[in-house]
C-alpha positions in Angstrom: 180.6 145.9 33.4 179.9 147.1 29.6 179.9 150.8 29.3 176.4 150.8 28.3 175.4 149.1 32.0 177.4 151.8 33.4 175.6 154.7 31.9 172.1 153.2 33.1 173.6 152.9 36.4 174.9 156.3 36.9 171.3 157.6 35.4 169.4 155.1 38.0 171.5 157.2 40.5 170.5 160.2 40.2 166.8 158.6 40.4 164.2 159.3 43.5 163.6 156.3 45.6 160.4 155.8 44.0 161.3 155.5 40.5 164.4 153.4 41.5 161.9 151.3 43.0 159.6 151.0 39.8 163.0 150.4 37.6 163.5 147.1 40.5 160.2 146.3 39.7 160.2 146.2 36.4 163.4 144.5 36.1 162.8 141.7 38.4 159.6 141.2 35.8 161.6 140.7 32.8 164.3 138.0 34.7 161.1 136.2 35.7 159.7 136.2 32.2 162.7 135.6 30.8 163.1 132.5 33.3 159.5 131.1 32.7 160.0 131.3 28.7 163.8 129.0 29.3 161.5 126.5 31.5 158.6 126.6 29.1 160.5 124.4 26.4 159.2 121.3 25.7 161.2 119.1 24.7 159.9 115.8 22.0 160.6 112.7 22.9 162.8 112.3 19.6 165.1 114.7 21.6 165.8 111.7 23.7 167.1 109.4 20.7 170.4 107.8 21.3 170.6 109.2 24.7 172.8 107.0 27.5 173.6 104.8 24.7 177.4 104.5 25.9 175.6 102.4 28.9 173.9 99.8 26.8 177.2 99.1 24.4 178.3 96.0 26.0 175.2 94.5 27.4 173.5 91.7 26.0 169.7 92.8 25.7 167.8 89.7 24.9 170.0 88.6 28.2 169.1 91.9 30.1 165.2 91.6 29.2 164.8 88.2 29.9 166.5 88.6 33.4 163.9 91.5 34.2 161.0 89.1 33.1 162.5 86.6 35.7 162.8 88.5 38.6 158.4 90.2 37.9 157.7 86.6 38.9 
């Protein structure tokens, strides 16, 4: 624990109930805005580029595509 977190901790203490309360409040606001703007990102499709290509090194893909066309039929 940073000194800094320690201060605010032994400050919070000395706190009534309801304004420790307000503080809980308050913080559990900012991890769930901070949470929502992580899971906001949007990623572009261009992110994806090269992506599993490792799995395709040694595959044949005129091969691999016609076999897929086979087995729609």
């Amino acid at each position: 624990m940073t000194n800094e977190v320690h201060k605010i901790l032994l400050e919070i203490e000395h706190l009534n109930s309801k304004n420790k309360f307000e503080i809980l409040e308050k913080l559990v606001i900012l991890i769930k805005t901070g949470i929502r703007k992580k899971s906001a990102y949007k990623c572009s499709l261009l992110d994806l580029e090269g992506l599993g290509r490792e799995l395709w090194k040694n595959v044949d893909i005129r091969k691999y595509i016609n076999t897929e066309r086979d087995s729609w039929n």
